[in-house]
N, C-alpha and C positions, 0 to 999 in steps of 0.2 A: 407741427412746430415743436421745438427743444428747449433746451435752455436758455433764458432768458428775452424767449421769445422771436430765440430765428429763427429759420427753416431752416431742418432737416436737412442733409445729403446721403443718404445712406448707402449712396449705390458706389462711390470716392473709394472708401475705406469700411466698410462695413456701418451696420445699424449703432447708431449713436455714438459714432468718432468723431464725425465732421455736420457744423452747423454753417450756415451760409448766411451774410447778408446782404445788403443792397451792394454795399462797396468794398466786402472782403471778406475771408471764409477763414474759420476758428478751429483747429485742431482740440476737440476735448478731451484728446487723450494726454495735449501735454501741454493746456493751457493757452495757447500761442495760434496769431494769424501767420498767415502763410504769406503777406507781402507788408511791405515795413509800414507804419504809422504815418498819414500824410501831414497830420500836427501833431511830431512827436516833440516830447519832452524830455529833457536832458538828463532827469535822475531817475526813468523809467527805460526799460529797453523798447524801442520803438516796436518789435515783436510783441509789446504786452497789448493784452486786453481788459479793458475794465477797471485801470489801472490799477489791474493786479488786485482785485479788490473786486469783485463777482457778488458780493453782498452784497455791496451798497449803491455799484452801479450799475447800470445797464445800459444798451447800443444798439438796440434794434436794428437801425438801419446801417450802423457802421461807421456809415460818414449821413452829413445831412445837407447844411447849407455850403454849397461849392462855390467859391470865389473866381471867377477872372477876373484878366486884364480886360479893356474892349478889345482888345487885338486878337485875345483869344489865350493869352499866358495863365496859365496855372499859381493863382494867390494864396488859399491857405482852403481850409475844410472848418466848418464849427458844427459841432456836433451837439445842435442843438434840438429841442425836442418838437420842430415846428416839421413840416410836410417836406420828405427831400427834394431838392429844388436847385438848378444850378442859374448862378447872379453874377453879372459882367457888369464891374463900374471901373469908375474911373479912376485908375493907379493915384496921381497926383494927391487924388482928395480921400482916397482909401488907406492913402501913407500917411497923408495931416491926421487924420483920425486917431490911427495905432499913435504916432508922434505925441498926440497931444493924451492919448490915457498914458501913458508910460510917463510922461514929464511930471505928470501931476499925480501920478500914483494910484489910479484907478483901475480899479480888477473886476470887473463884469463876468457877470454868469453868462453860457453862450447863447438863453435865450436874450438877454440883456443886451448882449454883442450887436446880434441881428438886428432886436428891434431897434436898436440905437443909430448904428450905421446906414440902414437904411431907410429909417426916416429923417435922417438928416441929409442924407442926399437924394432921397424925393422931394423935400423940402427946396434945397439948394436949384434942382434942375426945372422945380416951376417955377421960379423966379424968373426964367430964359436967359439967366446974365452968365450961366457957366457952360451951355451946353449939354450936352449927353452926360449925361453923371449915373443913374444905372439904367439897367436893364433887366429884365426877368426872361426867364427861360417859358415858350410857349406852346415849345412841341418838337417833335424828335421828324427825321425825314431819312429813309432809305433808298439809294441808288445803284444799282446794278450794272457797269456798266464794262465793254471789252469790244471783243472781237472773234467771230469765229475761225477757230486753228484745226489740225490735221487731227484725229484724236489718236494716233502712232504715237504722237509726243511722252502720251504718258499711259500707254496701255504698253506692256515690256513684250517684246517679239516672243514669238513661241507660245503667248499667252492661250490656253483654252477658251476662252470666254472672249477673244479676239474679235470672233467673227459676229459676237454678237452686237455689235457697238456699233452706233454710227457714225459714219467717217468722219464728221468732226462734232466739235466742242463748244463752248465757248469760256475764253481763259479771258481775265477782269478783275475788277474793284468791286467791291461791295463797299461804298459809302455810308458813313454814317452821321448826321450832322445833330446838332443840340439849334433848335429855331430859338429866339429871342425877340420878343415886342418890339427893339429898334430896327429889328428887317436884318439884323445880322445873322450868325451862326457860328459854331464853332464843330468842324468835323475831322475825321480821321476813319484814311483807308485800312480796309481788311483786301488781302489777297482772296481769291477766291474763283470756282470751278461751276458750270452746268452743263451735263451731260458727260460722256457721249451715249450713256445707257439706257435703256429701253426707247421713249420716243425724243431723246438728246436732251438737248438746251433750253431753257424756261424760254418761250415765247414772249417777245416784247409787248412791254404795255404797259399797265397801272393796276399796282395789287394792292390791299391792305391785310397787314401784320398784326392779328388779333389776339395771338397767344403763344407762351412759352413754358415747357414739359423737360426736364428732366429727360434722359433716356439712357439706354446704353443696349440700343439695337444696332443692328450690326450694320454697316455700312455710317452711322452716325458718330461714335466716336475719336476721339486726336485726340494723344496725351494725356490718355486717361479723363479725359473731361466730353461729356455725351450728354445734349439737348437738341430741341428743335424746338425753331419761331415759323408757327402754322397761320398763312395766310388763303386766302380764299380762292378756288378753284377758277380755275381761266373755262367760263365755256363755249368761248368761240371757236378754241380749239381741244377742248374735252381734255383737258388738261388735271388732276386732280392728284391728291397729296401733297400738295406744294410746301416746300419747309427750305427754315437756313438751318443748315448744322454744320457742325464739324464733318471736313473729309479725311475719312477715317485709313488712318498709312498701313501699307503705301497706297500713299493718293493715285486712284485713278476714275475722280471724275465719280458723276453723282448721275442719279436717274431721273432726270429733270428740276431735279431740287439746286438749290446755289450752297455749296460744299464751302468751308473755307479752310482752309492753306496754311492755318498759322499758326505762332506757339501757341501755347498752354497758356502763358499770360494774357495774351492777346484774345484768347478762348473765354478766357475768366471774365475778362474787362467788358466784351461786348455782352457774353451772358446777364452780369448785374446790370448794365445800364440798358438790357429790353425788360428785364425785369421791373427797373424802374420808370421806363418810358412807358410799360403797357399799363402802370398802374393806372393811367390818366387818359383810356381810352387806344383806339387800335393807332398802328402805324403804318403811315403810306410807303409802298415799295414802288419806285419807278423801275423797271429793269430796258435797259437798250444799248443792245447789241448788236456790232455794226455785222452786216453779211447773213444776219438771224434768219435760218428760213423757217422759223416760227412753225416746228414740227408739227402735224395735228395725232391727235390719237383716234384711229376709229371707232364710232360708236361702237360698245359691245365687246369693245379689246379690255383686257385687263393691265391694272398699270402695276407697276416693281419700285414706285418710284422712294427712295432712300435707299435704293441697293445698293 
């Protein structure tokens, strides 16, 4: 860990340029995150950190208590010093609230904010006279899902390493959803690749997602950003190094691992939020893919898989 108590990123920009947190990553060479402030302030540049003031504050996590709508709309961030955690209540009564500190002139600390808010609409929603008023975040859930395609699509003609691949892929969604105590969810698709290399496409089923590394091995990096989310080996069909990471351009497709497809922000976004989801125990991967012929590897064969 670095300054102020984030992690490190060494491998970005070299040793002690860049620190990382739960919800955004810190340039220390010139002071400044790399995506804008999601509760910025008008006489601070939304690029600042710390407001600008590293001495007296600090951000561990970045961002901490995350607001929705119930619909699933993005409300505000409070960067407060309790356990990060993402909370869906009810617009209507989360607007009377802001409505009535501002009328009256009340200015809360963000631990203050939280506790306040939301025990006033816990309060409200046992009563049973208003309904659903919040929700707590209770678990993160992964879905894998497509179809398998020709793997020509994205292997370039002439290629050496052609005849090594199998003839098809499978091309898809990696799902990623936020659970919530009222049975709701809030998720967002990643494009995403398995196979055609070594024994192809991840085999459908049910995995669990127990950890996430840093990397910048070669077949795992996009856009300069290189990690993988290590879930546990399939052994009905001998199946083993299983990981999501970046597929690394030009994409062509991963060696049984699920590749993903997409920018650098998009890269970043899912990176923090396994970081934050594995804090609190592993994560279920569902993968199902339709046509899957669910490759096996032979005993005793050696796997390549992140190639």
């Amino acid at each position: 860990f670095g300054f102020n108590g984030q992690e490190k990123d060494d491998e970005v920009y070299g040793a002690g340029n860049l620190n990382t947190a739960e919800f955004w990553e810190y340039d220390t060479r010139i002071g400044r995150r790399w995506n804008t402030d999601p509760r910025p302030n008008i006489s601070v540049s939304s690029y600042a950190t710390f407001n600008n003031n590293p001495i007296s504050f600090s951000d561990v996590h970045g961002d901490t208590t995350i607001y929705h709508g119930m619909n699933g709309n993005y409300l505000n961030t409070i960067n407060d010093n309790g356990a990060t955690t993402m909370i869906k209540v009810d617009e209507k009564a989360y607007n009377t609230f802001n409505k009535t500190l501002n009328k009256n002139g009340i200015k809360l600390s963000p631990d203050a904010y939280v506790s306040s808010l939301n025990n006033i609409l816990d309060k409200l929603e046992a009563t049973g006279k208003y309904g659903d008023l919040i929700s707590r975040q209770v678990g993160s859930e992964l879905v894998f899902s497509g179809q398998m395609e020709n793997s020509s699509n994205i292997i370039p003609q002439g290629s050496i390493d052609r005849g090594k691949a199998k003839p098809l892929y499978a091309n898809g969604t990696l799902t990623v959803s936020a659970l919530f105590d009222n049975g709701s969810r809030i998720s967002g698709d990643l494009s995403a690749r398995s196979g055609p290399w070594d024994y192809s496409a991840l085999p459908n089923g049910d995995y669990d997602a127990s950890s996430i590394v840093n990397t910048q091995e070669s077949g795992m990096v996009r856009n300069g950003i290189g990690f993988k989310v290590i879930f546990n080996d399939n052994t009905v069909f001998n199946r083993t190094q299983l990981r999501i990471h970046p597929d690394q351009e030009p994409s062509a497709g991963s060696a049984g691992c699920i590749g993903l497809t997409v920018t650098r922000a998009e890269l970043v976004s899912f990176r923090n939020y396994m970081r934050y989801a594995l804090r609190n125990g592993t994560v279920p991967l569902r993968v199902n893919i339709r046509n899957n012929p669910n490759y096996s590897r032979p005993k005793g064969k050696n796997s390549t898989s992140g190639e």
